[in-house]
N, C-alpha and C positions, 0 to 999 in steps of 0.2 A: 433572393437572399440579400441580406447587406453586406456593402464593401467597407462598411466603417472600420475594420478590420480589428484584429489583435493584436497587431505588434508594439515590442513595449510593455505588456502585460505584465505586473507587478513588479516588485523589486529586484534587483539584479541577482542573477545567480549565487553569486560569490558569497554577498550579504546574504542572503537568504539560506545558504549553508550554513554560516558562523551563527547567524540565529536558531536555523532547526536543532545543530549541536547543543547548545548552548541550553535550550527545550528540554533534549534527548538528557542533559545531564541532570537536570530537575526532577526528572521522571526516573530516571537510574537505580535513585535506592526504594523504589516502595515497591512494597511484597503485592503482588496483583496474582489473581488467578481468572478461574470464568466466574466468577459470582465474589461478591464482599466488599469492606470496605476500604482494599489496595485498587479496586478497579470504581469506584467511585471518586475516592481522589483523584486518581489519572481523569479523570474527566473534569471534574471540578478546575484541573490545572489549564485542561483543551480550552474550557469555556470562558477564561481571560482572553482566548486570543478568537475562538470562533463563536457565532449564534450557537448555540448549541440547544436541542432538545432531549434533554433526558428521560427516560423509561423503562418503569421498574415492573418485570413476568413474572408472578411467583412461582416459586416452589410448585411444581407438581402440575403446572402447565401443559398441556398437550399440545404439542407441534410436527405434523404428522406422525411419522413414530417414535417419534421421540419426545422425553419428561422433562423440563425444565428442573433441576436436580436442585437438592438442597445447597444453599448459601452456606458458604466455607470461608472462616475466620479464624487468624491466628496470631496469639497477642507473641506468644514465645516458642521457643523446643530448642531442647540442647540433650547431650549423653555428658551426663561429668563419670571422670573415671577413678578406677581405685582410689585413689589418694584426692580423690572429693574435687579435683579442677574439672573444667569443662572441654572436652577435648573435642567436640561438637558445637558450634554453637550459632544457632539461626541468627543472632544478632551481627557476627559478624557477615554472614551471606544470608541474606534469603534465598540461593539456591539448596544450602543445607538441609533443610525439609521436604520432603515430596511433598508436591501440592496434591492438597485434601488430604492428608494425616488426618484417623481419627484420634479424640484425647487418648493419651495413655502415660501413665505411671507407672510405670514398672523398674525393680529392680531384676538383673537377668546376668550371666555370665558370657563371657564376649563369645562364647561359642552360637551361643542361641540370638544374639546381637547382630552375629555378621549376616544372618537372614534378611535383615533389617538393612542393610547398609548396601550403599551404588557407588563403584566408583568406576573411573576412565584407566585401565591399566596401560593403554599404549600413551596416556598422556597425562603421566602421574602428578602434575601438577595442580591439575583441570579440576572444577569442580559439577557433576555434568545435574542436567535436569531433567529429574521425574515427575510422574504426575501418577494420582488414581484416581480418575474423577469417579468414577463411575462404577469402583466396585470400594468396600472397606477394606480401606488398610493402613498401615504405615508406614513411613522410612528414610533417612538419613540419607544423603550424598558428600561425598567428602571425594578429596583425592587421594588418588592412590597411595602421594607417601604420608599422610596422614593416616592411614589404615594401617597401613606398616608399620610403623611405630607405636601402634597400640597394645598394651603389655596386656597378660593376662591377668582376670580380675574379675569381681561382680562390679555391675557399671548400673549407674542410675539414668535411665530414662525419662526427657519429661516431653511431650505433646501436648502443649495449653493451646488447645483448636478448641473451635464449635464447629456444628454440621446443624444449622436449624431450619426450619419453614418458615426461609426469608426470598429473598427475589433474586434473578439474573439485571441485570442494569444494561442497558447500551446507550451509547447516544448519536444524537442524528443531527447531521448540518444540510439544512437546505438554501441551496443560492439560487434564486428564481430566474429566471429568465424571460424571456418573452413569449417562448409556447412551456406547456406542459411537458413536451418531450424530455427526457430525462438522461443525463449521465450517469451511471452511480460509481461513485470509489468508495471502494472498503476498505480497511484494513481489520486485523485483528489484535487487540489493547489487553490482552489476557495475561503475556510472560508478565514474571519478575524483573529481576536483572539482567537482562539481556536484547541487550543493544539492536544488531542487524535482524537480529528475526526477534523480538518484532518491532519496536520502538521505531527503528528507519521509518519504516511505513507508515507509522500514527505523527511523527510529525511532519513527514512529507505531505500526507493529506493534511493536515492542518495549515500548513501554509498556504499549497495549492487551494486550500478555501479561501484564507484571507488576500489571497491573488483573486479570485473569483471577485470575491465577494463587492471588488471596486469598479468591476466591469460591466457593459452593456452585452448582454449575453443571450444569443438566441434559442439556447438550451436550459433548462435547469440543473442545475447539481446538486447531487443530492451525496453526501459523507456518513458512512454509515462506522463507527467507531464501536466494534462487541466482539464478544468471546468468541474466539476459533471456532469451528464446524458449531458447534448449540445456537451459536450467536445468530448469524445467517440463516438460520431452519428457524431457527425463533421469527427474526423480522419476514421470511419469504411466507410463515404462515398466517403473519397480522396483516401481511399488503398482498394475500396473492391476489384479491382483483383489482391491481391498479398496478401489477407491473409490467403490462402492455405499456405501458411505458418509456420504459427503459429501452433507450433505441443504443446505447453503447456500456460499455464499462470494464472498469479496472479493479482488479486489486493487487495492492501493493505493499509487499514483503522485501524483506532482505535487501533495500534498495541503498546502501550506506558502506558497502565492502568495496575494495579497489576490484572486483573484479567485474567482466565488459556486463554490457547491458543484456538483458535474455528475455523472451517474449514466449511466452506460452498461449497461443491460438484459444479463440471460445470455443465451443464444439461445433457449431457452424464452421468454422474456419476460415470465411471468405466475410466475415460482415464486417461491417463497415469501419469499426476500429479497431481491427485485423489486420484491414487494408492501410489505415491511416498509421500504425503502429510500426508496421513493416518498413512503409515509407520514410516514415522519421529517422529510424536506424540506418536505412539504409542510405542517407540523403547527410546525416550527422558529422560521416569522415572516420568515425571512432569503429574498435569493433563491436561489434554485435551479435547473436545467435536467436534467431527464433525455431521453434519447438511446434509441434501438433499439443492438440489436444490430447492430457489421459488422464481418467476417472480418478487420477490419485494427486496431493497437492494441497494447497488452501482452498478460501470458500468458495476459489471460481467453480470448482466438481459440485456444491448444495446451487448457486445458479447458472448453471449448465445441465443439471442434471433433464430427465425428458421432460418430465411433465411443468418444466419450465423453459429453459434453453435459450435462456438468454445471452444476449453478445456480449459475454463477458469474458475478459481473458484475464493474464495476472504479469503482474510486469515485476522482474527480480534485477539485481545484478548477479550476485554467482547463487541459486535456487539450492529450496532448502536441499539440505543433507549431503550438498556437493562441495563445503568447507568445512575445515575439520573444526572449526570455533561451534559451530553449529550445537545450538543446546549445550552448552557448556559456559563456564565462568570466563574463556577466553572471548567470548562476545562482548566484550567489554568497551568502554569509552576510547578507546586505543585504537581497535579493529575499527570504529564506522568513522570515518572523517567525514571536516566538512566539504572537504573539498569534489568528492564521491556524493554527499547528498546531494549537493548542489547542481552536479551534473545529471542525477535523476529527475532534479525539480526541474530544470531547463528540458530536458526531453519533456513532460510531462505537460509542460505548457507547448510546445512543438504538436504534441499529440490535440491538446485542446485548441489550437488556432486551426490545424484540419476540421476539426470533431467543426467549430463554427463557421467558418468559412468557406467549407464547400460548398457547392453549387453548380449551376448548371447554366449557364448564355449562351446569346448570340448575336451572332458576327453581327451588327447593320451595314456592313460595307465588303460584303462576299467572294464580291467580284474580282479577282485580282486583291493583291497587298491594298491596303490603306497607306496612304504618305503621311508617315507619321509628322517626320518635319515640321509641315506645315502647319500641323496643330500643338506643335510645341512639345511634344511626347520626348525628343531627344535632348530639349536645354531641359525639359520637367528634373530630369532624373543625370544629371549631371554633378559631377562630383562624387557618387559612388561608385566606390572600391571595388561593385559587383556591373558597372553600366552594360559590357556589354553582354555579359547575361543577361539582364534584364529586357536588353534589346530582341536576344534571342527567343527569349519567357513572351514578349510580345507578340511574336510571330510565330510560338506553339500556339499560343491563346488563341489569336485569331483564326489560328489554323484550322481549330478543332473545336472552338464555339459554334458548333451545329445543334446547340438543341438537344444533343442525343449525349455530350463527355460531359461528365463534372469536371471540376478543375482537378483533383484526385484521377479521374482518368488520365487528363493530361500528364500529372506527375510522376504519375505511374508509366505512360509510351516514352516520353521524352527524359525523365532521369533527371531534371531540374526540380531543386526544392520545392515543396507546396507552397513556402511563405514566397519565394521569389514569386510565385507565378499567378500568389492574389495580389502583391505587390502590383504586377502588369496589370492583372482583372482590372483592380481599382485606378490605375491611370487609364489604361483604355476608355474606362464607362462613363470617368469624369469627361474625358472628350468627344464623348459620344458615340464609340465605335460600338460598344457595347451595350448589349440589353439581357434584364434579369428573364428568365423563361417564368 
């Protein structure tokens, strides 16, 4: 492997927060579902900042067992009440409409209306979000004291949707590397208005490309940006022979809430950016939680599933359903800061300096310690903060460069950071104690 190493890799956390927000609030008000033209924008917007390749499945698609479903458009919907005002009204939220409403005109009495209508009663504020991809229907979200306050009356209904035989869209960022081997990070670009799930995720990956994208990389990455569970059944059945490939991967949800980092294992559990994922948590200072594997979740369950099983896991801060903003109107620009993205995106590159820099050496001077001294290894690294760590990182290295530990082994017995310990790799090798296997 190369020691050229990764540290340094793209722009500073901090920055890199205040810009993913600043994205995140660009993207905030368009109506996006899994198919139309709110999730074409959103991509359109990606593709200022990433390579992007866009790709339109249409309608009626076969993707194992599943249909690529009709393209869902929606120019307006509102209910005005008695007295002719809108006491509904999709303009002001796009979570007001259940995604995929079909059209409907109807006038109705509020009794046969409230069939029609969602709301959050333990959080009467909230406005929460529905969906019917997949069977016809319709329906309104509002909050609870909005409902409350609706008097009795015949009330106008209006749903100006289309459902036609148009396409699903995703797009794809690929950042080459020097083998074919491949990372993938996905997110899924499909919500509305709502911030942590899932927005966090789409511009955390968009950055983590434009970080990529400057680097010398012995991996490829590959960003895959599409609709929840369709999305990922859709691309697993246009590339199932070429994801042998994919030797690690992520996906990345809810990554913008104050709450700790959480890690959800691939179904393998033990592969290799499992291992590297665990490390970084536990290696960071901050808290942490990782999780097994279970068939339920985002798209890591379509690549995990058997007949593919890939090393794919899904990295959160607090996972869906386990904060009460969750699909609801409190997900808002409020709840994700930057300062929480920012600390995602800085793991995430922590996770990819392992993904490239493991490797496997050895000692050329076995025998007994090597004096470092004398080859300058101790002025080398003089003046940082971490020296005698480093010193220590030395004499794991050397300890356990047999041919047989990666340096991920190493980090893993000894409890010293990965980056410290290719920090040492790369002094060592420049002084010759070191050789690649």
């Amino acid at each position: 492997m190369s020691v050229a190493g990764l540290a340094g890799l793209g722009m500073g956390a901090a920055e890199a927060g205040e810009r993913m927000w600043k994205l995140m609030a660009e993207l905030y008000p368009v109506c996006r579902s899994i198919t139309g033209e709110g999730f074409r924008s959103t991509l359109d917007t990606l593709a200022a900042h990433v390579d992007l390749d866009v790709h339109e499945v249409p309608s009626g698609t076969q993707a194992f067992d599943w249909t690529v479903p009709r393209e869902w458009n929606v120019t307006d919907a509102y209910v005005e009440g008695p007295a002719g005002e809108r006491v509904i009204d999709f303009r002001a939220s796009n979570l007001h409409v259940m995604s995929y409403s079909v059209p409907v005109d109807a006038r109705m009495p509020l009794s046969e209306l409230r069939a029609h209508l969602h709301t959050l009663p333990e959080h009467p504020d909230w406005i929460p979000y529905r969906t019917s991809y997949y069977a016809d229907n319709w329906g309104f979200c509002l909050s609870q004291r909005q409902l409350d306050a609706l008097p009795e009356g015949e009330y106008h209904v209006l749903v100006d949707s289309s459902l036609t035989e148009g396409a699903l869209t995703y797009g794809e960022c690929l950042v080459p590397g020097a083998t074919d081997d491949e990372v993938l990070v996905s997110c899924h670009a499909c919500h509305p208005s709502l911030c942590n799930d899932n927005l966090s995720g789409v511009v955390l990956a968009t950055f983590l490309a434009k970080a990529l994208a400057g680097a010398s990389l012995r991996h490829s990455y590959r960003f895959l940006f599409i609709p929840g569970t369709i999305g990922s059944i859709v691309w697993l059945s246009r590339n199932e022979s070429r994801v042998d490939r994919v030797k690690a991967g992520l996906v990345l949800a809810c990554v913008g809430d104050p709450g700790r980092l959480t890690y959800k294992r691939s179904r393998r559990g033990d592969a290799e950016v499992d291992r590297a994922v665990a490390h970084v948590l536990a290696t960071r200072g901050g808290p942490y939680e990782i999780t097994d594997f279970s068939p339920y979740g985002y798209d890591e369950r379509q690549f995990c599933s058997p007949g593919f099983d890939l090393p794919v896991g899904c990295l959160n801060r607090t996972p869906h359903g386990q904060f009460a903003e969750y699909h609801t109107s409190a997900d808002d620009l409020d709840f994700v800061r930057p300062e929480h993205l920012a600390d995602s995106y800085a793991a995430c590159l922590e996770v990819v300096r392992v993904l490239e820099e493991d490797g496997t050496f050895v000692n050329r001077n076995p025998k007994c310690e090597p004096q470092l001294g004398k080859r300058g290894l101790y002025g080398a690294i003089g003046g940082r903060s971490d020296t005698v760590q480093l010193q220590l990182a030395m004499l794991w290295v050397l300890n356990f460069s047999d041919g047989g530990h990666s340096l991920l082994d190493i980090a893993e017995r000894s409890g010293l950071p990965f980056g410290l310990l290719s920090d040492a790799a790369r002094a060592l090798a420049a002084a010759g104690l070191l050789a690649g296997r």
